[in-house]
C-alpha positions as CSV (number, residue, x, y, z in Angstrom):
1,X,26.4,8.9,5.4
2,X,25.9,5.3,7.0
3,X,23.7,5.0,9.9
4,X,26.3,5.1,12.8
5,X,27.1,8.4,11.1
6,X,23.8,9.8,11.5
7,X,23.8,8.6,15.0
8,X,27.0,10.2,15.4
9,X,25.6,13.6,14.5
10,X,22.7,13.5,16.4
11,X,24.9,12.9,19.7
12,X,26.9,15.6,18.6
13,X,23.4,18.1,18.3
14,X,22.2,17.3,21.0
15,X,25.5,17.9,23.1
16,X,26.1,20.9,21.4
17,X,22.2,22.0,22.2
18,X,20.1,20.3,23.8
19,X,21.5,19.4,26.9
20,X,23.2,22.6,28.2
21,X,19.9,23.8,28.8
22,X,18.2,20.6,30.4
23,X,17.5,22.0,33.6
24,X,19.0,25.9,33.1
25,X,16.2,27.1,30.5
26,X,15.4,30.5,31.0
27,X,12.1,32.1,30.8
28,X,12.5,33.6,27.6
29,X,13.8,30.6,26.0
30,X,10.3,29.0,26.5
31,X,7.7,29.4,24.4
32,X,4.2,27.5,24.1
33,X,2.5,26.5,20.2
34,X,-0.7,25.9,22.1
35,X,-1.8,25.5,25.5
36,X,1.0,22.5,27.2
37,X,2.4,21.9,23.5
38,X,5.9,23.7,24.2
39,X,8.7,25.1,22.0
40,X,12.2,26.0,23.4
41,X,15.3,27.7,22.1
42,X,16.4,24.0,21.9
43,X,14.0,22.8,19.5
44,X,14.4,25.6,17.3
45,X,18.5,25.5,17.2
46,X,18.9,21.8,17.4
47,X,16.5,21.4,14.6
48,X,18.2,24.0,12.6
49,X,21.4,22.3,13.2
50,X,20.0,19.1,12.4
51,X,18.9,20.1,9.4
52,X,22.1,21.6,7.8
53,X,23.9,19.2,8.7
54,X,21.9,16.1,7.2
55,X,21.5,18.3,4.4
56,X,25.3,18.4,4.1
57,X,25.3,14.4,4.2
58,X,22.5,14.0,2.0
59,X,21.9,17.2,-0.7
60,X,19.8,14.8,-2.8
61,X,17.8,14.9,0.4
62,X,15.2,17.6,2.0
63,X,14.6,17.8,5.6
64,X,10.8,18.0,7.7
65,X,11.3,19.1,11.2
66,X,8.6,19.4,13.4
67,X,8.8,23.3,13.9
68,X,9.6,23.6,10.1
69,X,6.1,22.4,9.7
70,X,4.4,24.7,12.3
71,X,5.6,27.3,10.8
72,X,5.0,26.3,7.2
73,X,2.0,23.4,7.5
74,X,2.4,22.8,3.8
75,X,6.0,21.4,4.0
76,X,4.7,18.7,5.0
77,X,3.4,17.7,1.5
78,X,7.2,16.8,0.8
79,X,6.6,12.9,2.4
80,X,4.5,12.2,-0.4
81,X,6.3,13.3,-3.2
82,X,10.0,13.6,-2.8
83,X,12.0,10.2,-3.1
84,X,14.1,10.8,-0.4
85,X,13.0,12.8,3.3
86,X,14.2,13.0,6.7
87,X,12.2,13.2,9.3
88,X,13.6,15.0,12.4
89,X,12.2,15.8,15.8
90,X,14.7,18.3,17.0
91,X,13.5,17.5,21.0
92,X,10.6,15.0,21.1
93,X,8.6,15.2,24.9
94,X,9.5,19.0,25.0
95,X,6.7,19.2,28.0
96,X,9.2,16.6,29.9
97,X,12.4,19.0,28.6
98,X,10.8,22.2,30.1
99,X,9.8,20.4,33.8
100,X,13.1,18.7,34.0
101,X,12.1,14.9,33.0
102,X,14.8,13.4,31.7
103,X,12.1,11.8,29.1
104,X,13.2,13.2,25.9
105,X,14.8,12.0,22.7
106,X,16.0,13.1,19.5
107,X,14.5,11.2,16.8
108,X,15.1,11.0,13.2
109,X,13.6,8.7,10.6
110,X,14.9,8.0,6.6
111,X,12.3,8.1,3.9
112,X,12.7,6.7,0.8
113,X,10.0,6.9,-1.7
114,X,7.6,7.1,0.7
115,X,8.9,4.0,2.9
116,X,10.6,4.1,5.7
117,X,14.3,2.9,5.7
118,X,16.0,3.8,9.2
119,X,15.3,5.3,11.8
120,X,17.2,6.9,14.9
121,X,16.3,7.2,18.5
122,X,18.4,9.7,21.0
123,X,18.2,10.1,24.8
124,X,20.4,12.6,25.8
125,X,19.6,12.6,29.1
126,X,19.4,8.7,29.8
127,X,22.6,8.1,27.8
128,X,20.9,5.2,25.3
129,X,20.2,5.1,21.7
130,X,18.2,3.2,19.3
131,X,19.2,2.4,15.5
132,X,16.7,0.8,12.7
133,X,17.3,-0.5,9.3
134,X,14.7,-1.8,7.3
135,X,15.2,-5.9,7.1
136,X,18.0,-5.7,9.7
137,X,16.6,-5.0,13.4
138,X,17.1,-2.7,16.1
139,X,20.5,-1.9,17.9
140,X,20.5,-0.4,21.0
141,X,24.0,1.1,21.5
142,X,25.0,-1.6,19.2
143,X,23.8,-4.6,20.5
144,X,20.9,-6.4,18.8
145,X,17.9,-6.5,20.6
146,X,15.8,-9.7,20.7
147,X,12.0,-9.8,20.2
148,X,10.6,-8.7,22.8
149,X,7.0,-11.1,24.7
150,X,3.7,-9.1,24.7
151,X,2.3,-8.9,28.3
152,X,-0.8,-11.8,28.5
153,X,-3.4,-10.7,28.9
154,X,-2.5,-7.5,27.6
155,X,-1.1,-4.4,29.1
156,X,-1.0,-0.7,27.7
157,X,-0.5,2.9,27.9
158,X,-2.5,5.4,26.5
159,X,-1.8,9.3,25.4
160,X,-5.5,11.0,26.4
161,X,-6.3,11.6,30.1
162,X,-9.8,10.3,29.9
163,X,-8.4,6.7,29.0
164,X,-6.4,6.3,32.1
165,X,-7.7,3.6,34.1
166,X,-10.1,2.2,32.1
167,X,-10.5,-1.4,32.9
168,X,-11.9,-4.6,30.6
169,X,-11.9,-8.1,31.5
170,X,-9.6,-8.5,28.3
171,X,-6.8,-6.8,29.7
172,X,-4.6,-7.5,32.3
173,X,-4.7,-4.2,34.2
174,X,-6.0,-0.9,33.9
175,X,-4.6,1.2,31.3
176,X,-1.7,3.7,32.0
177,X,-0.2,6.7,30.7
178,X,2.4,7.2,28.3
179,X,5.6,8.6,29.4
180,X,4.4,11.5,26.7
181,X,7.6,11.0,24.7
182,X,7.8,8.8,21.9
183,X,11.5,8.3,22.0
184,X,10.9,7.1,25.2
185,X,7.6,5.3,24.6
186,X,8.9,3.0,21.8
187,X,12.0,1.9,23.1
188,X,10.1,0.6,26.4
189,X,7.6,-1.2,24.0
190,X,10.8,-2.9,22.4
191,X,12.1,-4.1,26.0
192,X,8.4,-5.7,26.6
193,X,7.4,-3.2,29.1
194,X,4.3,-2.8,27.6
195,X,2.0,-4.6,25.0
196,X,0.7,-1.9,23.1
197,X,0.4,1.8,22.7
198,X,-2.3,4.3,21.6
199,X,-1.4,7.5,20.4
200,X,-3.5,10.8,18.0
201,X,-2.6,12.7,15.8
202,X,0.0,10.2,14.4
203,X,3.0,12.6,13.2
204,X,5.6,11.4,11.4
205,X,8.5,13.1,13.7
206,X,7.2,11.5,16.6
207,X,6.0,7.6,14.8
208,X,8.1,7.0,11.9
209,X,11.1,6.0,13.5
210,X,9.5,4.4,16.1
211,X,6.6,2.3,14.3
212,X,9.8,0.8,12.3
213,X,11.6,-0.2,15.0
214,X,8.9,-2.0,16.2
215,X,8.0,-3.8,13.3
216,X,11.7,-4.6,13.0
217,X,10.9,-7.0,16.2
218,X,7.6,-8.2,15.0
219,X,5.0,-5.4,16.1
220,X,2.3,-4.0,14.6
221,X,1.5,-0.2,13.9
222,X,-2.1,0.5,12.2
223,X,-4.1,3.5,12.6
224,X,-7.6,2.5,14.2
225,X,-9.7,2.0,11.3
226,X,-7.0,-0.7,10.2
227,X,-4.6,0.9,8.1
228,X,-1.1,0.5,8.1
229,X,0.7,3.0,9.4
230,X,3.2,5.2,7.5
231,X,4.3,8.4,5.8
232,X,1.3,9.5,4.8
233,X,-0.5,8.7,7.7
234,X,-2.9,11.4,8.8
235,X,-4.7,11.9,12.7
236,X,-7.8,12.4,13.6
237,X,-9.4,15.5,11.3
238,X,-7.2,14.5,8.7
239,X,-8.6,11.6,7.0
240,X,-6.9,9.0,9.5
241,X,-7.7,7.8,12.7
242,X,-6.1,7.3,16.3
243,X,-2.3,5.5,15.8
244,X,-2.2,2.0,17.9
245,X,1.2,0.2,18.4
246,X,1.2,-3.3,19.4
247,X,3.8,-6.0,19.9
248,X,2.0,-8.5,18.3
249,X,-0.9,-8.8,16.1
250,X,-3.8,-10.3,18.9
251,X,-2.8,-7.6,21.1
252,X,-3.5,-5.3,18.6
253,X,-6.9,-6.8,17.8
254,X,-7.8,-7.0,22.0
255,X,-6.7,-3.3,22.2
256,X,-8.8,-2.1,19.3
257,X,-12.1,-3.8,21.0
258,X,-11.2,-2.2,24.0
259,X,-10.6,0.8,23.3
260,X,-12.2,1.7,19.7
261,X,-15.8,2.7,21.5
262,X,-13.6,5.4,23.5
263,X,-11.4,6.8,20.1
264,X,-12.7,8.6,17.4
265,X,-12.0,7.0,14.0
C-alpha cells in the first residue's frame, strides 16, 4: 500500500471510531492504565481495526500498538528483530480525548529493519494530517512543508510539571507545557512554534513518526545522554534517557545545558 493509502485508512479508522465518541464517551467506556494514563473503548477498537487492516496491506508485516504492548510488554521485542513493523498509536493524547480537547492524533510509523521509513500523523478532530518519507519530506495534506526557523534564543515545551517555568538566561522565555499529545506536539514543532521539545519515557507509538518528520526538515531527536533516537530507544529505567527534540542542532545543545541538571539520564 503506498503512503496516501495508509493515510487513507487511518481517516477511515478514525471516522469509523474514534470520533463518534469525541465528546459522547460513556463512563464505562473509560478506563484508566495507571493514575491520568487513560484507555477508552476507542483505543482499544481503533487499534484493533488498525491493526487488521495494515495487516491486510502488509502480511509480510506485524503490527505494535500501544495497548497490544500493555497487555503483552514483551511484544515489544518485535522492533528489534523483525524486518518490517508498524508502529500504531490507536488514539495518542487519550487524557485530551477523555476531557474533550480536540488534541489528539492517530499516528502510525513504518519500520524497516529497524529504521524508520514513513510515518503518518492524524487529527481527527482538527481536520489536518501529516505524511513522512524517509529522504522526501513532510506533507501536510499534501503540500510540502518548508523548514521551519528555531525561535532565537530558544523557546520550548516540556512534558514534567516541575519543569514549567523554569527560566535561564539562555533561553528566550520560560519553559512551557506540551500540549501532552505528540501528534499534536510535533506537527507545531514543524510550523516553528517552538524550538525544541523534551519528553520520557521515549515510546515508539508516540516518537517514531514524529522524530522522522522532524528530521525530514532538519531537526534533531537524541535522547539526553546523546544518542540518536530510534526504534530501540529506551526511557528512563530502561537503559536510555529523557527524549529531546530540537529544530536544529544548537538548540539542541542550549536545551540540554539547561535542562540536563533537572532530567535524569
Amino acid at each position: 500500500m503506498d503512503t496516501d493509502g495508509v493515510l487513507t485508512l487511518m481517516v477511515e479508522v478514525a471516522e469509523e471510531l474514534v470520533t463518534p465518541r469525541f465528546r459522547a464517551l460513556a463512563a464505562g467506556e473509560i478506563d484508566q492504565k495507571s493514575p491520568g494514563d487513560y484507555v477508552t473503548v476507542a483505543d482499544r477498537e481503533a487499534e484493533q481495526a488498525l491493526t487488521r487492516r495494515l495487516l491486510a496491506a502488509f502480511p509480510d508485516a506485524v503490527v505494535v500498538g500501544e495497548e497490544t504492548v500493555y497487555d503483552d510488554p514483551d511484544s515489544l521485542r518485535v522492533l528489534a528483530t523483525h524486518p518490517h513493523v508498524l508502529v500504531v498509536d490507536p488514539v495518542d493524547g487519550t487524557g485530551n480525548f477523555v476531557r474533550g480537547n480536540p488534541d489528539h492524533a492517530v499516528i502510525v510509523a513504518e519500520v524497516r529493519d529497524q529504521v524508520v521509513t514513513r510515518g503518518w500523523i492524524h487529527q481527527p478532530a482538527h481536520g489536518v494530517s501529516y505524511v513522512a518519507e524517509r529522504g522526501a519530506g513532510v506533507r501536510r495534506d499534501g503540500n510540502l512543508l518548508p523548514t521551519p526557523v528555531a525561535p532565537r534564543p530558544p523557546v520550548g515545551w516540556a512534558w514534567k510539571k516541575a519543569l514549567a517555568g523554569l527560566e535561564s538566561p539562555l533561553l528566550g522565555a520560560p519553559v512551557g507545557r506540551t500540549r501532552f499529545c505528540c501528534g499534536v506536539d510535533y506537527p507545531l514543532l514543524l510550523d516553528g512554534a517552538t524550538g525544541f521539545v523534551v519528553y520520557a519515557p521515549p515510546n515508539p507509538w508516540d516518537h517514531l513518526a514524529g522524530t522522522l518528520m522532524l528530521r525530514e526538515v532538519g531537526g534533531v531527536a537524541r535522547t539526553l545522554d546523546g544518542a540518536e533516537y530510534g526504534p530501540r530507544s529506551r526511557g528512563p529505567g530502561g537503559g536510555g534517557a529523557c527524549l529531546l527534540v530540537a529544530l536544529d542542532d544548537d538548540t539542541w545543545q542550549t536545551a540540554a545545558a539547561v535542562l540536563g541538571p533537572h532530567l535524569p539520564t
